[in-house]
BALOBA-1460 file (C-alpha; in Angstrom, 3 decimals):
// residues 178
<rec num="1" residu="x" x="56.962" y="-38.628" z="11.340"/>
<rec num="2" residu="x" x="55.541" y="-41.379" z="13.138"/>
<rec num="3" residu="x" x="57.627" y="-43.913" z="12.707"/>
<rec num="4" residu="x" x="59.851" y="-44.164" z="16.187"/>
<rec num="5" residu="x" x="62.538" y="-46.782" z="16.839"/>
<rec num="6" residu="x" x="63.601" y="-47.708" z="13.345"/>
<rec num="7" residu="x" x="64.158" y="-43.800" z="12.874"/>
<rec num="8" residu="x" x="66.589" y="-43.095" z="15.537"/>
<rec num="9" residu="x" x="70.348" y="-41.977" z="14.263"/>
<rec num="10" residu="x" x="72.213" y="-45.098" z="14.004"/>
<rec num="11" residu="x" x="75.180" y="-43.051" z="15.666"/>
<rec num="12" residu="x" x="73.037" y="-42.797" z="18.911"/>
<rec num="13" residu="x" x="74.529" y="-44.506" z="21.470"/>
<rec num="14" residu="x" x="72.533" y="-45.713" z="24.897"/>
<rec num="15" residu="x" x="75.057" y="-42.707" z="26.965"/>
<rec num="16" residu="x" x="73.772" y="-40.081" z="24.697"/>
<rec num="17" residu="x" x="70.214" y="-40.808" z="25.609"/>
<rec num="18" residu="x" x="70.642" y="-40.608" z="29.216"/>
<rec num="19" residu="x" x="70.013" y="-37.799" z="30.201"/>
<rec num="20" residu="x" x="68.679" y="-38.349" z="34.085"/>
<rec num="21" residu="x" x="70.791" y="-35.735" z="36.538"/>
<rec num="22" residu="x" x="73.090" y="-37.477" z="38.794"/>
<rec num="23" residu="x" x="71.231" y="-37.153" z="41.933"/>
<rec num="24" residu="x" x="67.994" y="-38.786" z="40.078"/>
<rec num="25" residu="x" x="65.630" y="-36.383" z="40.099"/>
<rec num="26" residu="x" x="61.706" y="-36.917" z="38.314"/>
<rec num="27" residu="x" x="60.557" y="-34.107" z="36.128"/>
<rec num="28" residu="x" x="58.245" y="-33.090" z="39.265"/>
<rec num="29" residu="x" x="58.713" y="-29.180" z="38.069"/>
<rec num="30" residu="x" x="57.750" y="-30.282" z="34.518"/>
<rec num="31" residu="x" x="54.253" y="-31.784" z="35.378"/>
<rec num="32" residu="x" x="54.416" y="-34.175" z="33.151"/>
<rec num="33" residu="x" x="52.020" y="-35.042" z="30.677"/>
<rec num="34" residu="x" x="50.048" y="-38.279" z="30.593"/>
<rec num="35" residu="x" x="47.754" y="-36.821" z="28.128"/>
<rec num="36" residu="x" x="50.431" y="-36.059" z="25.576"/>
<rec num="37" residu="x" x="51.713" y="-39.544" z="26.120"/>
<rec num="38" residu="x" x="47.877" y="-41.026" z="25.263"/>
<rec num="39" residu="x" x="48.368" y="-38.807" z="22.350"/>
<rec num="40" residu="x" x="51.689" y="-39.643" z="20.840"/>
<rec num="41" residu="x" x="49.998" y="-43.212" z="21.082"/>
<rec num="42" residu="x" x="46.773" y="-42.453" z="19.228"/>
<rec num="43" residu="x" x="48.924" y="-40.986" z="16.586"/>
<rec num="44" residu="x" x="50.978" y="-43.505" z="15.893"/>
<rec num="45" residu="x" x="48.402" y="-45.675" z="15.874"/>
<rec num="46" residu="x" x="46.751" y="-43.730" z="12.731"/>
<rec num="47" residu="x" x="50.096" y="-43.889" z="10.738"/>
<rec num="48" residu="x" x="49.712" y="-47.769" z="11.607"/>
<rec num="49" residu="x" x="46.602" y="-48.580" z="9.786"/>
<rec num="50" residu="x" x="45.134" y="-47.809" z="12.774"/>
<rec num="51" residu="x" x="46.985" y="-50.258" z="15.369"/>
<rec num="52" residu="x" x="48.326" y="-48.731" z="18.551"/>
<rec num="53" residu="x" x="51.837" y="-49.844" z="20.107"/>
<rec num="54" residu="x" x="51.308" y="-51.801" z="23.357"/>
<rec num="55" residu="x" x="53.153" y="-50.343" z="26.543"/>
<rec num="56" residu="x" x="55.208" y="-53.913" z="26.463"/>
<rec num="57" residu="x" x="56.024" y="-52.978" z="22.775"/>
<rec num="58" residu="x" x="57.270" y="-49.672" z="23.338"/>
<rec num="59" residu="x" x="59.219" y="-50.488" z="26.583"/>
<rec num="60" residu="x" x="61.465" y="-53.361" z="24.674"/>
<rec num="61" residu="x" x="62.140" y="-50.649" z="21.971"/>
<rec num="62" residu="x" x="63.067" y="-48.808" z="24.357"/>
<rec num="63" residu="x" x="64.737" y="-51.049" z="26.372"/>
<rec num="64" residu="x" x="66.538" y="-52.633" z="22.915"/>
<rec num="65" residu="x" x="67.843" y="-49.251" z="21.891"/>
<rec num="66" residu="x" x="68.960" y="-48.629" z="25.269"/>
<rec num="67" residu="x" x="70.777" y="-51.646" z="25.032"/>
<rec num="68" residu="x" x="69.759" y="-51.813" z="28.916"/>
<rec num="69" residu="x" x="66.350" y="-51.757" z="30.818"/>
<rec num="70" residu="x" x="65.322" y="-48.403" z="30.807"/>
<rec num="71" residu="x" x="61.789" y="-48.912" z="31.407"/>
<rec num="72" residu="x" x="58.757" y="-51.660" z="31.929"/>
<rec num="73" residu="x" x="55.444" y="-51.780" z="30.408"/>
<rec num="74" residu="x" x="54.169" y="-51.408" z="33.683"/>
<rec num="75" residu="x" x="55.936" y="-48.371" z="34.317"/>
<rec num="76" residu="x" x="54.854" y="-46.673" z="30.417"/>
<rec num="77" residu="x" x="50.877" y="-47.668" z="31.817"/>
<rec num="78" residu="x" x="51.784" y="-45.478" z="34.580"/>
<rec num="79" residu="x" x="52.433" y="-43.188" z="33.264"/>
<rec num="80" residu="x" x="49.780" y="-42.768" z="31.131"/>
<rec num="81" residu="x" x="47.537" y="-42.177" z="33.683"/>
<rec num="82" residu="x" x="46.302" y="-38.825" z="34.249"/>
<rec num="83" residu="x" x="47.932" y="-38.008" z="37.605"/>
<rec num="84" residu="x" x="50.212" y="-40.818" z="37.806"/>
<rec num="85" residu="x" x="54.142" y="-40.710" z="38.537"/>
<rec num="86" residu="x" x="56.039" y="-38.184" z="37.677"/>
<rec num="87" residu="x" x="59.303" y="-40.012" z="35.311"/>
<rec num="88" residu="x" x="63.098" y="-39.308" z="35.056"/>
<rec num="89" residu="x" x="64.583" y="-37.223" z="32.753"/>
<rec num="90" residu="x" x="66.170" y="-40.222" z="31.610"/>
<rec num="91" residu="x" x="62.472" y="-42.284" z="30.666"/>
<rec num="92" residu="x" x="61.141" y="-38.687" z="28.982"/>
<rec num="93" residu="x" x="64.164" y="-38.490" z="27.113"/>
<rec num="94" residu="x" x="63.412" y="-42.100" z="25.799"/>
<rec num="95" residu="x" x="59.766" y="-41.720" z="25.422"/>
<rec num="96" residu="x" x="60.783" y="-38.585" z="23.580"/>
<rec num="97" residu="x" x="63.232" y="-40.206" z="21.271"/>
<rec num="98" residu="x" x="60.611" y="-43.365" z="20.579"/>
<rec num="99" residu="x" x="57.828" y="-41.271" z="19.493"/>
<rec num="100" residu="x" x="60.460" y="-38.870" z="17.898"/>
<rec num="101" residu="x" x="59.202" y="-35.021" z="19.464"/>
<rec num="102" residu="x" x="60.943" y="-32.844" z="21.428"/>
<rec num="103" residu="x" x="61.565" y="-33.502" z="25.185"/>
<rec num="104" residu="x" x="59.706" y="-30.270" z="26.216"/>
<rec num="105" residu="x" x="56.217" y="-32.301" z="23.835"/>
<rec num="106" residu="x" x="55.472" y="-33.730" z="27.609"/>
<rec num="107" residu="x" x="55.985" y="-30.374" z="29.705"/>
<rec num="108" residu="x" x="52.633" y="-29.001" z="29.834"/>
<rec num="109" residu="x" x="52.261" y="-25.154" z="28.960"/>
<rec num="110" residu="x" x="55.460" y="-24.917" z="26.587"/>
<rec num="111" residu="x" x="54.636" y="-23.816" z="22.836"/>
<rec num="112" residu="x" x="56.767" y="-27.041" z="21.733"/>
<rec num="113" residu="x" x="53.948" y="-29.141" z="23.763"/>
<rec num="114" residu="x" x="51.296" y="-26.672" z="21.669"/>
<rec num="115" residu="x" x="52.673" y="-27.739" z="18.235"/>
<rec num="116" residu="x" x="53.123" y="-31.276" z="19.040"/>
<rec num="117" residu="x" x="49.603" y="-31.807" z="20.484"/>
<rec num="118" residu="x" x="48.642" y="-29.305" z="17.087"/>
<rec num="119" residu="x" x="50.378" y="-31.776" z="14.828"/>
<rec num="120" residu="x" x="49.066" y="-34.942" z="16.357"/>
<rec num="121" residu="x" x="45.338" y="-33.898" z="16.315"/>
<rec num="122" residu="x" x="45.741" y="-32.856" z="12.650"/>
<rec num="123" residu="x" x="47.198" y="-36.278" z="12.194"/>
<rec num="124" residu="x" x="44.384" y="-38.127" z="14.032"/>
<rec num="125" residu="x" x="41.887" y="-35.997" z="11.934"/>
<rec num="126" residu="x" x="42.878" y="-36.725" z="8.744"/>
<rec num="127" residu="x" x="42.873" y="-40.390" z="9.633"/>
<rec num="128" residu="x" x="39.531" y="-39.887" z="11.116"/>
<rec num="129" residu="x" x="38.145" y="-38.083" z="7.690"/>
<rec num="130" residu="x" x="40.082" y="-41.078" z="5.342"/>
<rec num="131" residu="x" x="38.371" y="-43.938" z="7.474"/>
<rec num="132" residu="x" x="34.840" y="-42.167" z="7.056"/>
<rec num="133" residu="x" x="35.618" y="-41.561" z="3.042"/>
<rec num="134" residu="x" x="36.811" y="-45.700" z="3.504"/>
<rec num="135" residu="x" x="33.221" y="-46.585" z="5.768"/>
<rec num="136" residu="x" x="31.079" y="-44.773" z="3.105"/>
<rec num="137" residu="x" x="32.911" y="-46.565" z="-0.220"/>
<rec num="138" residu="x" x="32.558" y="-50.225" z="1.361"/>
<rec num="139" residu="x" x="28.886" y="-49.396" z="2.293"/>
<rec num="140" residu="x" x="28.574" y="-48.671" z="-1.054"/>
<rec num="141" residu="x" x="29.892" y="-51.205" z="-2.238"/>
<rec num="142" residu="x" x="28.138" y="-53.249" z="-0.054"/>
<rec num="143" residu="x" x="24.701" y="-52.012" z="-1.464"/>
<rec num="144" residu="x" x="25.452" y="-52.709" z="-4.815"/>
<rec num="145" residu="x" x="26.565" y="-55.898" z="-4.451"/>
<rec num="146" residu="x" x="23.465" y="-56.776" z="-2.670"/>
<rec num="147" residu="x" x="21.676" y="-55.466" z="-5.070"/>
<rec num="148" residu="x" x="23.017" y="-57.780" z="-7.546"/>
<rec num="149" residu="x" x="22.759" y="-60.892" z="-5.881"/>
<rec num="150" residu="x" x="18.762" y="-59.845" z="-5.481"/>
<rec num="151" residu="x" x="18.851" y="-59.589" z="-9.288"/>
<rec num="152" residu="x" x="20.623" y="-62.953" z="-9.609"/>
<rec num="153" residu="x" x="18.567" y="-64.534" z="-7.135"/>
<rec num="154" residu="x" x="15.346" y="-64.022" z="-9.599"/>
<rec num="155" residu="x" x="17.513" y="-65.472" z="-12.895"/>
<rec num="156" residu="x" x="16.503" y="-68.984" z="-14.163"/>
<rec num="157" residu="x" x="20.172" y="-70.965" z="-14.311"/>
<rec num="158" residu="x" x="20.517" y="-70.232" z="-17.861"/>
<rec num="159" residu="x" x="20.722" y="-66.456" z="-17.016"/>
<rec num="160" residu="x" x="22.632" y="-66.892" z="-14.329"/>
<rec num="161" residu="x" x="25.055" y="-69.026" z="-16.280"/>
<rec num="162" residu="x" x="25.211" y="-65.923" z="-18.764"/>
<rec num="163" residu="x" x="25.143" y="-63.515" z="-16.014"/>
<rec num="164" residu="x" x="28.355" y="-65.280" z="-14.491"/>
<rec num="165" residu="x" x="30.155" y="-65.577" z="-18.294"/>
<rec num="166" residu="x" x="29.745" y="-61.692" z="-18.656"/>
<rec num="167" residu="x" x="30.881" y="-60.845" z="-15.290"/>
<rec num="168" residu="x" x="34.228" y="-63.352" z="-16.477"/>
<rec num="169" residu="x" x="34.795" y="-61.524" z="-19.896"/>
<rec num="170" residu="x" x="34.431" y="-58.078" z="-18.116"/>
<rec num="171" residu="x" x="36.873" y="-59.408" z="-15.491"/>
<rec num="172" residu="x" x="39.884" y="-60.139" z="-18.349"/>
<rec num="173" residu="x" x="39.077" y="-56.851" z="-20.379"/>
<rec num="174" residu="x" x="40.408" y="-54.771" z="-16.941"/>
<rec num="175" residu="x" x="42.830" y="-56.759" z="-16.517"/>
<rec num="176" residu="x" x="44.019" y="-55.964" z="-19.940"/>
<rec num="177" residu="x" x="43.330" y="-52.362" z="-19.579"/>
<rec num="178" residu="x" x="45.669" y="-52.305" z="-16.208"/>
């Protein structure tokens, strides 16, 4: 769900996306939201191993798909600032298609906003939950294997030696097994 530019339909071209009115006009009645925007971020972020897009990396997505400059990086930081500018049609329509929701996801108050934010906070929870399950098994980890090297520490070389051979022989018998 999460996966923006390389999703779009191949068929769309940079006319169908624009979508601003002739005369211009900013989604002032919309009152747009910045949160969402922080939002769409954070969740893509968590079906990226974590690792947000930059504004500059959505804008020449953007931009690319366009196949004109649509937006700046500048403009997408704006914008995701609680009470900043209020975009065209034409930039939620791309912000839209990049994070691939619904135009009415950034119009505050609409049930499509509701089940976007909804679906995004489930994502970023179950993220959150597999990163704690992910913390707790390296910290694990992490106590047994200092655990062993205080056991090796108090071996004479000899039993380290052996210590070392069994740890190789138990080594090739998983491999076998996998």
């Amino acid at each position: 769900m999460w996966s923006p530019a390389a999703a779009w339909p191949a068929d769309w071209s940079a006319e169908e996306m624009r979508m601003t009115p002739p005369d211009g006009t900013a989604v002032d009645e919309w009152s747009f939201s910045a949160r969402m925007l922080n939002l769409l971020f954070e969740a893509a972020a968590a079906a990226r191993n974590g690792v947000e897009y930059t504004n500059s990396e959505v804008a020449a997505a953007i931009n690319q798909r366009a196949g004109r400059r649509v937006i700046s990086d500048e403009t997408i930081r704006k914008l995701r600032t609680p009470g900043g500018p209020q975009p065209s049609f034409d930039r939620v329509a791309h912000l839209a298609a990049f994070f691939q929701v619904p135009l009415d996801a950034f119009k505050d108050g609409t049930h499509t906003h509701e089940a976007v934010a909804a679906e995004a906070v489930k994502l970023l929870e179950a993220r959150r939950k597999h990163t704690e399950k992910v913390d707790r098994e390296v910290a694990k980890e992490a106590d047994d294997i200092r655990m062993l090297a205080r056991s090796a520490r108090r071996l004479d070389s000899r039993g380290l030696k052996l210590a070392m051979e069994f740890i190789s022989s138990l080594q090739k018998m998983q491999k076998r097994q996998d």
